[in-house]
C-alpha positions as CSV (number, residue, x, y, z in Angstrom):
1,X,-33.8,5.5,21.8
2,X,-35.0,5.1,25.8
3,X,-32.0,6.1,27.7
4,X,-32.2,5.7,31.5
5,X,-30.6,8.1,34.2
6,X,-29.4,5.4,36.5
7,X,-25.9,6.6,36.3
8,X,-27.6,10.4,36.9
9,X,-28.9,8.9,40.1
10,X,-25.9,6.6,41.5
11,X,-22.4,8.2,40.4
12,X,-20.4,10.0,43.2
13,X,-18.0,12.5,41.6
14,X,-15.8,15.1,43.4
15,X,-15.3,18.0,41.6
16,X,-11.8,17.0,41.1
17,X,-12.2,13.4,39.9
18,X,-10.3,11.9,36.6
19,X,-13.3,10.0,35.2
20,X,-13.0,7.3,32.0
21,X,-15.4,6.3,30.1
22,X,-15.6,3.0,28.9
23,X,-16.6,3.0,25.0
24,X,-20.0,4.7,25.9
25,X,-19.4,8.4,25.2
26,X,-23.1,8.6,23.5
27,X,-24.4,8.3,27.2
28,X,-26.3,11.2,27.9
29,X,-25.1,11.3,31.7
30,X,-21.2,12.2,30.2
31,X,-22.0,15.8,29.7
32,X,-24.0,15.6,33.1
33,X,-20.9,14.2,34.4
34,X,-18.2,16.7,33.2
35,X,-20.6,19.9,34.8
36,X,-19.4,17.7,38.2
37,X,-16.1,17.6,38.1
38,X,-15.2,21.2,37.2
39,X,-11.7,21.0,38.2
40,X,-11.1,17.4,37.1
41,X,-10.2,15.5,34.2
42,X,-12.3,13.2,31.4
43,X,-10.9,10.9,29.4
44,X,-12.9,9.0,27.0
45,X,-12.1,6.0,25.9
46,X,-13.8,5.5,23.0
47,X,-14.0,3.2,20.2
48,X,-16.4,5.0,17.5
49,X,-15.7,8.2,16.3
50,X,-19.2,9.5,15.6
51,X,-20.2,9.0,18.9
52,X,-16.8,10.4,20.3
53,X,-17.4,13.8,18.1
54,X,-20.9,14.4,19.0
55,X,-19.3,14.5,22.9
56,X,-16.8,16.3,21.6
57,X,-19.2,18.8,20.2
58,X,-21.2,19.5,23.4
59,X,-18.3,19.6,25.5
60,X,-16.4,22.3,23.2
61,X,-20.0,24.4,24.2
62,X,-19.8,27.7,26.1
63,X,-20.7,25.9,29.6
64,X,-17.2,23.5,29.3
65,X,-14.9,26.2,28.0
66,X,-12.5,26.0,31.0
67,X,-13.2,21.9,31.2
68,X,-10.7,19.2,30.4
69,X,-11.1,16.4,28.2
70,X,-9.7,14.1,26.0
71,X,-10.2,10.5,23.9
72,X,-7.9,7.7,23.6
73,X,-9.2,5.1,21.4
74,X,-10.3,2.3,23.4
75,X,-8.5,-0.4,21.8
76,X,-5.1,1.5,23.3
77,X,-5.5,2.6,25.8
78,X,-2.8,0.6,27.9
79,X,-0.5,1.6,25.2
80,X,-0.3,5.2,25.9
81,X,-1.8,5.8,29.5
82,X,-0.5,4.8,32.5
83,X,-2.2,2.7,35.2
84,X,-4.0,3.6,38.5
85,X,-4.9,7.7,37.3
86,X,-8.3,7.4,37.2
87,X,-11.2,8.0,40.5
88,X,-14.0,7.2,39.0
89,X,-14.8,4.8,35.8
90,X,-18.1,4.1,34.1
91,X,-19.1,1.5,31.1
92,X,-22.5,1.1,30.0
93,X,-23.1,-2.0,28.3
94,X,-25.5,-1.1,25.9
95,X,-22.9,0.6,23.9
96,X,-20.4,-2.3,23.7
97,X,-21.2,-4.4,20.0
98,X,-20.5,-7.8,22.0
99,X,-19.2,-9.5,24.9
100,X,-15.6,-8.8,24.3
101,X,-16.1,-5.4,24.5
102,X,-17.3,-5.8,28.2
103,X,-14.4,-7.6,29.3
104,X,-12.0,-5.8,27.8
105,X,-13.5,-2.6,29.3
106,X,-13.4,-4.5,32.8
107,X,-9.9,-4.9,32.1
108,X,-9.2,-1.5,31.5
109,X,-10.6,-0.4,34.4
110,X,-8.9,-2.7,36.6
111,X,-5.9,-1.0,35.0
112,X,-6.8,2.6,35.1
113,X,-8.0,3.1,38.5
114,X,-6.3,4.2,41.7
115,X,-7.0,2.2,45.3
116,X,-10.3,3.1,46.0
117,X,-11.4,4.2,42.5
118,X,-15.0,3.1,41.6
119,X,-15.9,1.3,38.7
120,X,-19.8,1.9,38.2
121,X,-21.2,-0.4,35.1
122,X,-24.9,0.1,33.6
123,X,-27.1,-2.6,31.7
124,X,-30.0,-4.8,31.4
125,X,-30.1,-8.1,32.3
126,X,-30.9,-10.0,29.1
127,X,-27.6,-7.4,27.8
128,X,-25.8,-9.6,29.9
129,X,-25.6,-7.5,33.6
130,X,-25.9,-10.0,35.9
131,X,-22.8,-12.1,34.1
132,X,-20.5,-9.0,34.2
133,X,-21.1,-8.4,38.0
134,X,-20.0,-12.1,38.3
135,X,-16.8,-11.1,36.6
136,X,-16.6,-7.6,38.5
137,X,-16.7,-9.5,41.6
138,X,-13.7,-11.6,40.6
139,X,-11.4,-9.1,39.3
140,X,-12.2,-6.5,41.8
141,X,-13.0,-8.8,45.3
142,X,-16.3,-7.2,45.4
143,X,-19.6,-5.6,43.8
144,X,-22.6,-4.0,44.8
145,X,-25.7,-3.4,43.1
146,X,-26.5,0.1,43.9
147,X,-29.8,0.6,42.2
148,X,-32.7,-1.3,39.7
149,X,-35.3,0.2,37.2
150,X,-37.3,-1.3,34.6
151,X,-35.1,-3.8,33.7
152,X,-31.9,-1.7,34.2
153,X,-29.6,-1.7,36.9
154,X,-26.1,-0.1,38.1
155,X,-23.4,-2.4,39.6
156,X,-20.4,-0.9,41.4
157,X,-16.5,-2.4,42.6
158,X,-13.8,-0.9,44.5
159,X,-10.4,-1.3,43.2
160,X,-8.2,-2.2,45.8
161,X,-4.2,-2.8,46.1
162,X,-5.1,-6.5,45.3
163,X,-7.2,-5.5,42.4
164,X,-5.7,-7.8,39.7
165,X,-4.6,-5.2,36.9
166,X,-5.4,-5.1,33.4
167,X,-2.1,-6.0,31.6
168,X,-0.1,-3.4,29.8
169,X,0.7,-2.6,26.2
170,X,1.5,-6.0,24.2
171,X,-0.6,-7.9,26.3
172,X,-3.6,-5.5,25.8
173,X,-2.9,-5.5,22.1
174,X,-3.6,-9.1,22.0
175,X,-6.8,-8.4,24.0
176,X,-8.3,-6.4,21.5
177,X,-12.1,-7.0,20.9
178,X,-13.1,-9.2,18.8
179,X,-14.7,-7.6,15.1
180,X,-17.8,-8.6,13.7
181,X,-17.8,-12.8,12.8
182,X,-14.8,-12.8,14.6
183,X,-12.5,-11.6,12.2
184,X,-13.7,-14.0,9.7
185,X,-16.0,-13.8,6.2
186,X,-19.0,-14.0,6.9
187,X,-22.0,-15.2,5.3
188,X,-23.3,-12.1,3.9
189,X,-19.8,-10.5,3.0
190,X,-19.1,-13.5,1.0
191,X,-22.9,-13.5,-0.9
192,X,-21.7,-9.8,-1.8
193,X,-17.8,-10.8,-3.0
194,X,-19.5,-13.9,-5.2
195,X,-21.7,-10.8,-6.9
196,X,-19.6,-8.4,-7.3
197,X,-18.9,-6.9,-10.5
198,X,-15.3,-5.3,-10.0
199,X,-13.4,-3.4,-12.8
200,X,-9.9,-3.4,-13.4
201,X,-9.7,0.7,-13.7
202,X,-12.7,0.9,-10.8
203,X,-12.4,3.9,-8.1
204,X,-13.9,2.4,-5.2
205,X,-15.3,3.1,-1.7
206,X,-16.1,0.5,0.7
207,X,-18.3,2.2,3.8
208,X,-18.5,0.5,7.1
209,X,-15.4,-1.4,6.0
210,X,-14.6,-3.1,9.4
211,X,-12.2,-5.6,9.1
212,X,-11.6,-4.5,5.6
213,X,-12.4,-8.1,3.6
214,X,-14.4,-6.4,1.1
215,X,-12.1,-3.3,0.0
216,X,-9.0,-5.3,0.0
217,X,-11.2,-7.7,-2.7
218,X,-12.0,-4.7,-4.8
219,X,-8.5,-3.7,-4.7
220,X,-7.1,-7.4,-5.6
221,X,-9.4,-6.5,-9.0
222,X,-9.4,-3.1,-9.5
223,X,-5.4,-2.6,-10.2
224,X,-5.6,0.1,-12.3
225,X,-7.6,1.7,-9.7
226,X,-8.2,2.3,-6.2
227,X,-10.0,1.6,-3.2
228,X,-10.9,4.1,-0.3
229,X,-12.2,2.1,3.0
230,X,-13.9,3.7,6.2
231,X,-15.3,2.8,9.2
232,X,-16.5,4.7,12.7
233,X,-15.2,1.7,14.7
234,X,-11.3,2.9,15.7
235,X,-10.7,-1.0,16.2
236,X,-11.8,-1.8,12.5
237,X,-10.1,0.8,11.0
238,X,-7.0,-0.6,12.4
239,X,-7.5,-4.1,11.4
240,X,-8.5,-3.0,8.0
241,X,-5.1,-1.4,7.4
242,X,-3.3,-4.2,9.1
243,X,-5.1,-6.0,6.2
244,X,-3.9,-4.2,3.3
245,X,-0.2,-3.9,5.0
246,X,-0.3,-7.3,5.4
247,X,-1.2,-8.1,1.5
248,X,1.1,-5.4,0.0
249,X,-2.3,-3.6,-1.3
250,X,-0.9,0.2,-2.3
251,X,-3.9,0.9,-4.1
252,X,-5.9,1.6,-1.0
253,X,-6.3,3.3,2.0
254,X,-8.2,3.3,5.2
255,X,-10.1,6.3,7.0
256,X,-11.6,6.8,9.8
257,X,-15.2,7.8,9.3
258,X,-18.8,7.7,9.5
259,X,-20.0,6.6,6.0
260,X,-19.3,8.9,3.3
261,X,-19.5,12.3,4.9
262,X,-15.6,13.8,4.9
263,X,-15.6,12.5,1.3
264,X,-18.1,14.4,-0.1
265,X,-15.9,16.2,-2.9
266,X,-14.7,12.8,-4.4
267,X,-16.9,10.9,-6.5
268,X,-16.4,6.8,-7.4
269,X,-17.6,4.0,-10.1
270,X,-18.0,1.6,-7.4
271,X,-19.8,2.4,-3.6
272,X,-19.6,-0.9,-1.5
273,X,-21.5,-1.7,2.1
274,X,-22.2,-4.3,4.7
275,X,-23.7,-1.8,7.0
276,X,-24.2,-2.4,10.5
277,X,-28.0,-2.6,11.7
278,X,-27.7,-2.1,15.5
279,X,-26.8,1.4,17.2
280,X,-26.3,0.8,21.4
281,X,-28.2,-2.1,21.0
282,X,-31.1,-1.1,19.0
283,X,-31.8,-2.4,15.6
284,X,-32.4,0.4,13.5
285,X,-32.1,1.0,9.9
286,X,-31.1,4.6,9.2
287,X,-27.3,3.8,9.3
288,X,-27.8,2.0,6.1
289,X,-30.4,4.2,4.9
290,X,-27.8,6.9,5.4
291,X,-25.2,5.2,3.3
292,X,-27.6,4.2,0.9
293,X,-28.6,8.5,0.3
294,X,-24.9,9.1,0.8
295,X,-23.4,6.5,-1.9
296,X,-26.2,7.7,-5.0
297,X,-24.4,11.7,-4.1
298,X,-21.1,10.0,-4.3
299,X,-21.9,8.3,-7.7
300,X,-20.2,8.7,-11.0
301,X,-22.6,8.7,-13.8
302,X,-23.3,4.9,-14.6
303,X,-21.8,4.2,-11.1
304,X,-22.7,1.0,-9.0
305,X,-23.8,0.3,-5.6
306,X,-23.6,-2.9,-4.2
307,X,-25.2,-3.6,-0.5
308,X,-25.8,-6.9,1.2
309,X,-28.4,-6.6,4.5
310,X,-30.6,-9.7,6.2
311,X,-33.6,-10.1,4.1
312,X,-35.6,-9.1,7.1
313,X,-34.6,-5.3,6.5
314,X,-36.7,-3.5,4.1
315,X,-34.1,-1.4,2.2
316,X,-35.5,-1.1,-1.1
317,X,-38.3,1.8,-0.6
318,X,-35.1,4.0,0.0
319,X,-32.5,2.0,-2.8
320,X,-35.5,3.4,-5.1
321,X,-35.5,7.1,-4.3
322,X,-32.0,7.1,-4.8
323,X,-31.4,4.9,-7.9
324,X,-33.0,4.9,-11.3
325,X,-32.4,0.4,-11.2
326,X,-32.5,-1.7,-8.3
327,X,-32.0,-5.3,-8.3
328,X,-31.1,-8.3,-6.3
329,X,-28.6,-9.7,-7.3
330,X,-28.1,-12.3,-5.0
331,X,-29.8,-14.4,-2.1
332,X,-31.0,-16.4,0.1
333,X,-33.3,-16.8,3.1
334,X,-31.2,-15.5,5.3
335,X,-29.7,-12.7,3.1
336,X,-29.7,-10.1,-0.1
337,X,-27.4,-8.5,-2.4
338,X,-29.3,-5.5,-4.3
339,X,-27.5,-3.7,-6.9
340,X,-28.2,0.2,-7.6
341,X,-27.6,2.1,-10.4
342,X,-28.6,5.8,-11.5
């Protein structure tokens, strides 16, 4: 993936600063950043956990021993910090799943800085840029552009005393962004539900869960069983076991985590997964790919794995290393349903 160093080139830190980070701790200028402020503060406020602990991991290195920093998910942030703490703030766009995200960070930023904190905001123009400066420019009373490079460019505001502040706790609740197909079914998850094959006594994982449609399905069926849901996304995690609570569903629980990986001493009859296809923007396949290696490791003999994917995405080279059948067992022009079995 290109990265740009825009934010390299146009972020004023003091050594001292309290910097947030706005949902994009996989920027490569955040470790940059933290060797600026040795004697300040970073808080990131992130929403996915993978690419909170690879962060976590560089900054733990020799060169940050002394440094401080620390995550708050993003969806909560209002709920547990308070406002006006914060110098410096930086989003970059391409990190954000949707347009929700970018408001919402907006919002927290508006929030977390002090009178005269600088909110700096990175993106391409057909990501949507030029919009968010349009909003940056009425929350904040001003913006700048401070720099443009192929097709990239950095906008900047000033908070002020007039700033209009992000609103606090139950207010930022209800601002929460928006999961994929806004919280609803969508076409795909429901080609997969209509083929699934679920079994009463069925232990059952559910990777990439997000709002947690599928797994709570499964575990409808699978009473004598139980269903084990995960997701990177902090947000969907929390939705998924609002889900569950909601429906009075003991026989399942909800993890944070990226695919199958802290699970790898439990094994399953039934690996579900609607895995997502973009990373910062980029359409890429190895997320699924990844699940796809993970869930034929995490396999009980005569297991099944169901995934539904666009029909575009060529997933079946890799469904047959893994598996001894493949099959679709559902579709349609737009989408797929293959089946895996050892």
């Amino acid at each position: 993936m290109l990265h740009s160093s825009l934010f390299n080139d146009t972020v004023q830190l003091a050594i001292d600063d309290r910097l947030l980070v706005l949902n994009s701790a996989a920027d490569p200028f955040v470790p940059v950043a933290a060797q600026r402020i040795p004697a300040g503060e970073l808080v990131l406020a992130e929403d996915n956990i993978a690419a909170l602990h690879n962060t976590q991991k560089i900054l733990r290195s020799d060169r940050f021993k002394t440094f401080r920093a620390r995550h708050v998910p993003f969806h909560e942030y209002t709920v547990y910090e308070p406002p006006a703490t914060c110098n410096v703030a930086l989003m970059n766009i391409l990190y954000q799943p949707a347009n929700a995200w970018m408001q919402h960070g907006l919002q927290l930023a508006a929030y977390a800085l002090k009178p005269g904190g600088r909110l700096y905001v990175q993106g391409a123009k057909d990501r949507g840029i030029l919009s968010l400066a349009k909003h940056m420019q009425i929350l904040f009373g001003n913006v700048e552009t401070l720099e443009i490079s192929k097709g990239e460019r950095v906008v900047c505001s000033f908070a002020s005393p007039e700033t209009k502040q992000g609103a606090r706790s139950e207010d930022a609740i209800n601002r929460v962004p928006t999961l994929f197909a806004s919280g609803k079914i969508d076409e795909g998850t429901r080609m997969l539900l209509e083929a699934l094959e679920v079994r009463v006594t069925d232990v059952a994982l559910d990777m990439g869960c997000g709002a947690g449609f599928i797994g709570a399905y499964i575990a409808r069926r699978a009473t004598k069983g139980q269903v084990t849901m995960v997701d990177a996304s902090l947000v969907a995690v929390d939705a998924a076991r609002h889900l569950i609570e909601q429906e009075g569903l003991t026989n399942a629980q909800v993890l944070p985590g990226d695919g199958a990986q802290e699970l790898i001493e439990q094994r399953f009859d039934l690996v579900v997964t609607n895995p997502p296809f973009h990373v910062g923007g980029i359409q890429t396949t190895e997320i699924a790919e990844r699940f796809i290696r993970e869930a034929a490791q995490e396999l009980r003999p005569h297991g099944r794995f169901y995934l539904v994917a666009n029909r575009f995405l060529k997933y079946e080279p890799t469904m047959r290393e893994c598996f001894k059948i493949v099959e679709e067992v559902a579709g349609n022009r737009s989408f797929k349903v293959l089946k895996g079995m050892k």
